[in-house]
N, CA, C and O of each residue as an XYZ file, in Angstrom:
372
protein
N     -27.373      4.241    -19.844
C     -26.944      3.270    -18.865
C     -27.712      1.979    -19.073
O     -28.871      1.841    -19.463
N     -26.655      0.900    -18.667
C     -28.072     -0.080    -19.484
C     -28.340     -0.528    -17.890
O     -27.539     -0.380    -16.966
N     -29.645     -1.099    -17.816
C     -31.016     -1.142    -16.800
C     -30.483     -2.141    -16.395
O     -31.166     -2.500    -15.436
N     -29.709     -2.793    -16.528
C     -29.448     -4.804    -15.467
C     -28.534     -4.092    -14.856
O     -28.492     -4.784    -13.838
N     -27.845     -3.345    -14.681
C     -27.142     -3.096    -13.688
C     -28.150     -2.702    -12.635
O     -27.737     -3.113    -11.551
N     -29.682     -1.867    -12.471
C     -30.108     -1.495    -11.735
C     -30.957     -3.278    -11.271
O     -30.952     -3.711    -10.119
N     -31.473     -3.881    -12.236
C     -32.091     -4.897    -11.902
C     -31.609     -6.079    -11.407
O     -32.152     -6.791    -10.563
N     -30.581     -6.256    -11.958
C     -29.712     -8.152    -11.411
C     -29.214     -7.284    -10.720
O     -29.589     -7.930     -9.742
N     -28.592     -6.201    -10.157
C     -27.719     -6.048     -8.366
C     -28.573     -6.491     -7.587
O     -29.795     -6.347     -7.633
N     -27.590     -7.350     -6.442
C     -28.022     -7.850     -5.937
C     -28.182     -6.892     -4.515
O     -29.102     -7.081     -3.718
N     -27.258     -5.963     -4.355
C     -27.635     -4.907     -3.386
C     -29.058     -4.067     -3.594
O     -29.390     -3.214     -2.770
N     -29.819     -4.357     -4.686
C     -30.801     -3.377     -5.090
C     -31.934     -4.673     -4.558
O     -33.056     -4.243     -4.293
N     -31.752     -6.062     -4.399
C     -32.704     -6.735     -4.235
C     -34.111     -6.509     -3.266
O     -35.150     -7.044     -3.654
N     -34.117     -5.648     -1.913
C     -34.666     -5.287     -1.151
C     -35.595     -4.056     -1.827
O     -36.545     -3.552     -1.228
N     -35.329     -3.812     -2.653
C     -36.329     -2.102     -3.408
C     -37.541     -2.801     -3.722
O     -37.604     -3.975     -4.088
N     -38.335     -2.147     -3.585
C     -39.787     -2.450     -4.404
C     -39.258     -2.242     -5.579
O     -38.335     -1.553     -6.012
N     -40.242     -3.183     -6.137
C     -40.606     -3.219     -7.779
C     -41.318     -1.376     -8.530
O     -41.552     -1.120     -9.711
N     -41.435     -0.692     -7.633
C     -41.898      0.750     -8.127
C     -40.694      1.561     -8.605
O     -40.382      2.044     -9.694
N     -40.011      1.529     -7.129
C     -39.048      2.103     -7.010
C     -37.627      1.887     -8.472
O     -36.871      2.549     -9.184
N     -38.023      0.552     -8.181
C     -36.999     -0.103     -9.277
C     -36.958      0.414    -10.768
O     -35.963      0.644    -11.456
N     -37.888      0.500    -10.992
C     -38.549      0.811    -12.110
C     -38.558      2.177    -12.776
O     -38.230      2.453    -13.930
N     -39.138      3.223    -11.509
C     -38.685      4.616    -11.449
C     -37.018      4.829    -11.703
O     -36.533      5.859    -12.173
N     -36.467      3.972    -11.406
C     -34.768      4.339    -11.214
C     -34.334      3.823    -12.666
O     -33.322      4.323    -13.156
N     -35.296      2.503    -13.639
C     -34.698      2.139    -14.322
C     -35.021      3.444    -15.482
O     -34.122      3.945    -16.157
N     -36.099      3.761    -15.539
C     -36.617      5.123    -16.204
C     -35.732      6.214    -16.385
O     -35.436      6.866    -17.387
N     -35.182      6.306    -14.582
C     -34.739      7.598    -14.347
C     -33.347      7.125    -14.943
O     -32.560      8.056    -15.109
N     -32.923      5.976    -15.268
C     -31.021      5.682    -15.607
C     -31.232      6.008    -17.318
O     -30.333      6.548    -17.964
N     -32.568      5.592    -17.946
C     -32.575      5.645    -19.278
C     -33.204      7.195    -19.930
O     -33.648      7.365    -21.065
N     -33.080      8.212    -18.837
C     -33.677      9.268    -19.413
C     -32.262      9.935    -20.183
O     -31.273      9.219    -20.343
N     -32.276     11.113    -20.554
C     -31.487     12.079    -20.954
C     -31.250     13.223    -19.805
O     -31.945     14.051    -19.217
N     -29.520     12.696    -19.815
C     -29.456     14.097    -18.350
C     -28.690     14.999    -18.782
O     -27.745     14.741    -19.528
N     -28.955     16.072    -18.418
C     -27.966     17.241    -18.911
C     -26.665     17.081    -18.632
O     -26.207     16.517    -17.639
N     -25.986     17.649    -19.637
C     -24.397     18.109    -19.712
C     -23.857     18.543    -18.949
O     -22.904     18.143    -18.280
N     -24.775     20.010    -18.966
C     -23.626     21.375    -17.747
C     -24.171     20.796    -16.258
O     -25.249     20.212    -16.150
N     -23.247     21.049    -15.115
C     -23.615     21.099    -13.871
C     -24.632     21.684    -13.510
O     -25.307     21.216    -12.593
N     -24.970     22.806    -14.123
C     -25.697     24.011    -13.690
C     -27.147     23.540    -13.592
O     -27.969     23.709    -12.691
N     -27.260     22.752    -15.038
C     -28.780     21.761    -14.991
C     -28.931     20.880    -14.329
O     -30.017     20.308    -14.235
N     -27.710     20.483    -13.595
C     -28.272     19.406    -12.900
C     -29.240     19.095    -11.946
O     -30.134     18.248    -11.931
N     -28.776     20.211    -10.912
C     -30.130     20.359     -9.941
C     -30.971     20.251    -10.475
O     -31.431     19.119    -10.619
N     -31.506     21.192    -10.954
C     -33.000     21.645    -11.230
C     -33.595     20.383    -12.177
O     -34.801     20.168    -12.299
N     -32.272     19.385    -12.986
C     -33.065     18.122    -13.447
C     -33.911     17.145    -12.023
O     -35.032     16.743    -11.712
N     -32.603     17.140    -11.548
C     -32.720     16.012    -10.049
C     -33.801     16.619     -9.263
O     -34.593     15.866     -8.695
N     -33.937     18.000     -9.155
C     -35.242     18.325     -8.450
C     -36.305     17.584     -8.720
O     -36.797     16.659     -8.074
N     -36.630     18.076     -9.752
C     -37.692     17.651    -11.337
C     -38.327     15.775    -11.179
O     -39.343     15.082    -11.131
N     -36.696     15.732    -11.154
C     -37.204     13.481    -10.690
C     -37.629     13.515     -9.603
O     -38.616     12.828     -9.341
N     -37.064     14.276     -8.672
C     -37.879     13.994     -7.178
C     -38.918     14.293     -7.093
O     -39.769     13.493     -6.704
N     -39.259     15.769     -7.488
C     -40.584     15.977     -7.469
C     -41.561     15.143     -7.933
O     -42.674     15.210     -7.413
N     -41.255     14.029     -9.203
C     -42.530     13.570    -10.481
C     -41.950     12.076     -9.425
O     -42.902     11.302     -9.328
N     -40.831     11.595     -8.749
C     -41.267      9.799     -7.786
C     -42.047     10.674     -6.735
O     -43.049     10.036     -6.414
N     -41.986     12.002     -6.000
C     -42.997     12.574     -4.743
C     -44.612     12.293     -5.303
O     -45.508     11.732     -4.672
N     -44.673     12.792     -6.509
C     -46.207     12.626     -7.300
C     -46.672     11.291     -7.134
O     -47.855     10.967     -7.038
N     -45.542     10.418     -7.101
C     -46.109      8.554     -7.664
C     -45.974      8.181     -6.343
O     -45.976      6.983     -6.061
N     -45.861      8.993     -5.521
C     -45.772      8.478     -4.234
C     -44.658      7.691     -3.743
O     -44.887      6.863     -2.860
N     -43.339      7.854     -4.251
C     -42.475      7.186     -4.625
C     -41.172      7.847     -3.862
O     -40.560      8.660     -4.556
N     -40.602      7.594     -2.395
C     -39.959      7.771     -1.603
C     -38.285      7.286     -1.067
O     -38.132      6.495     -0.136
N     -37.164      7.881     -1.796
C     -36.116      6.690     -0.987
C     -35.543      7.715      0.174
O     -35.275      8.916      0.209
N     -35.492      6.565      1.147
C     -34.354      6.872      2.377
C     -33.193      7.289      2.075
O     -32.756      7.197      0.927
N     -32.537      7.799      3.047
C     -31.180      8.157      3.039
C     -30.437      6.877      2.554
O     -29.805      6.893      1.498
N     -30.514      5.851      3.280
C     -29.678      4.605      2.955
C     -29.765      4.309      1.232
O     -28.832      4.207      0.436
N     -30.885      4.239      1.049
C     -31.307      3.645     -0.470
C     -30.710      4.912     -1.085
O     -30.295      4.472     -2.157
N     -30.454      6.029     -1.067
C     -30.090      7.032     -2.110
C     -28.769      6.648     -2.234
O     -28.212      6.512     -3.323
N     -28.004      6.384     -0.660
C     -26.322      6.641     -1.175
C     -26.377      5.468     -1.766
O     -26.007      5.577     -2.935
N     -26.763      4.063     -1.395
C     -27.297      2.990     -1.971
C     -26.971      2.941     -3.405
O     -25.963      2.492     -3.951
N     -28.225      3.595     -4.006
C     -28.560      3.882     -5.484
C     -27.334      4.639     -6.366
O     -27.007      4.399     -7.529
N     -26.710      5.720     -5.350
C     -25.464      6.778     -6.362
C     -24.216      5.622     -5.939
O     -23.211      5.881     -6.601
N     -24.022      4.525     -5.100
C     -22.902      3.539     -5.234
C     -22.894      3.123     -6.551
O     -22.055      3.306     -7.433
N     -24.582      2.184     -6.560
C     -25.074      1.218     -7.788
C     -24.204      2.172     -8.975
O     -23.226      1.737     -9.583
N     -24.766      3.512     -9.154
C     -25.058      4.248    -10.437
C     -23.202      4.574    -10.837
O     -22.727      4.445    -11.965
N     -22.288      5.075     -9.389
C     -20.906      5.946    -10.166
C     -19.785      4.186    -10.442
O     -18.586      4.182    -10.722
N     -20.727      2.847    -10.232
C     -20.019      1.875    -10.537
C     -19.575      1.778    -12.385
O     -18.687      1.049    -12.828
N     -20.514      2.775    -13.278
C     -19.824      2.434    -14.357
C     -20.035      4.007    -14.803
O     -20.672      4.512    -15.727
N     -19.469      4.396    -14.064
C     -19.227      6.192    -14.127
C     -17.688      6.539    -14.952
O     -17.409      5.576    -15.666
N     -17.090      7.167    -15.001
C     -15.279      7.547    -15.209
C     -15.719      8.279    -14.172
O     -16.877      8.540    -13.845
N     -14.087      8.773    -13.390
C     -13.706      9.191    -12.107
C     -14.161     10.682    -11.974
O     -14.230     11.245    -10.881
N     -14.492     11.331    -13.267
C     -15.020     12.366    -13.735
C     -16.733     12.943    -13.446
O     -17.236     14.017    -13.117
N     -17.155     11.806    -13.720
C     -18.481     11.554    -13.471
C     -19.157     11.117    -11.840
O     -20.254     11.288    -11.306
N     -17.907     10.500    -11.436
C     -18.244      9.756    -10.092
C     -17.987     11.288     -8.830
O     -18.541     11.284     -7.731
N     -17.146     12.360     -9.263
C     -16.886     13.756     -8.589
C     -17.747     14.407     -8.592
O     -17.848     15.137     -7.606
N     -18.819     14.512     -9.661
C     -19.751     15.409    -10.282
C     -20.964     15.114     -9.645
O     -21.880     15.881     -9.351
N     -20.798     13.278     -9.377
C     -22.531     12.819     -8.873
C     -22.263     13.099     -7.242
O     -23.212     13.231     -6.469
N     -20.883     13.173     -6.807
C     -20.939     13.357     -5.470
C     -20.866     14.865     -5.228
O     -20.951     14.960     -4.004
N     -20.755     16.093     -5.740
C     -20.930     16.972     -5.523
C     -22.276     17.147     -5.563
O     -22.857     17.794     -4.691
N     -22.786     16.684     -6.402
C     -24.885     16.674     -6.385
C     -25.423     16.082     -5.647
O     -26.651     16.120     -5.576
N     -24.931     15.594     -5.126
C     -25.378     14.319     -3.380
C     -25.190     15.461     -2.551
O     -25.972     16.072     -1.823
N     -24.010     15.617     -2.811
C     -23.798     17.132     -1.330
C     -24.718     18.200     -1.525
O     -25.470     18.357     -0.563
N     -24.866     18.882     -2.354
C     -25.716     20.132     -2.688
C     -27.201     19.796     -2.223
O     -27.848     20.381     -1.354
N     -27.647     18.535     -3.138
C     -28.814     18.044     -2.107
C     -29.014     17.551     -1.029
O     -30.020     16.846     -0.949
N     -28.317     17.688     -0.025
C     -28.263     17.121      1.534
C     -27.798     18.688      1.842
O     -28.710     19.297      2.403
N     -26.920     19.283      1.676
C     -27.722     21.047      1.846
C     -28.579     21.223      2.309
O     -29.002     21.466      3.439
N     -29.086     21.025      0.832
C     -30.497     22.053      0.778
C     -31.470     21.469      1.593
O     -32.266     22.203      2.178
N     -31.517     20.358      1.706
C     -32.431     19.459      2.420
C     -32.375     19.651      3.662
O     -33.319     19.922      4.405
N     -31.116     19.499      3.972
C     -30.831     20.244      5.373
C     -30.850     21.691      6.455
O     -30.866     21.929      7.662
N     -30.835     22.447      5.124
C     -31.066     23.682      4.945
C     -32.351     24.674      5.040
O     -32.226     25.873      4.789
């Protein structure tokens, strides 16, 4: 994913510079294929921004998965919202 989409949005303007940064990391990592990995990747990021002390709100997440399924296929944009749901589950759960 290339990183100016996370940096010149102008909806992202309000994030700290940590946060920003963590997300530009987290857009340029390698994410798994199957569904099945997905969780346990997305756990994995939360857990290592929880380490850096590194926190988003509810607002800033759906926020962030708007920013992110904007250059998704319709394929991709089903998949990130089923992983939004599963983690508001469990969270909830």
């Amino acid at each position: 994913m290339d990183n100016n989409i996370l940096r010149n949005n102008p909806m992202l303007a309000n994030i700290s510079p940590e946060k920003l940064q963590f997300l530009m990391n987290f857009a340029g990592s390698k994410k798994p294929a199957e569904m099945k990995d997905m969780m346990p990747f997305l756990l994995a990021t939360m857990n290592s921004a929880k380490s850096k002390n590194i926190q988003f709100s509810e607002s800033e997440t759906d926020l962030l998965v708007s920013v992110l399924k904007q250059n998704m296929s319709p394929e991709e944009a089903e998949k990130a919202d089923k992983i939004m749901k599963l983690m508001r589950e469990r969270k909830s759960g």
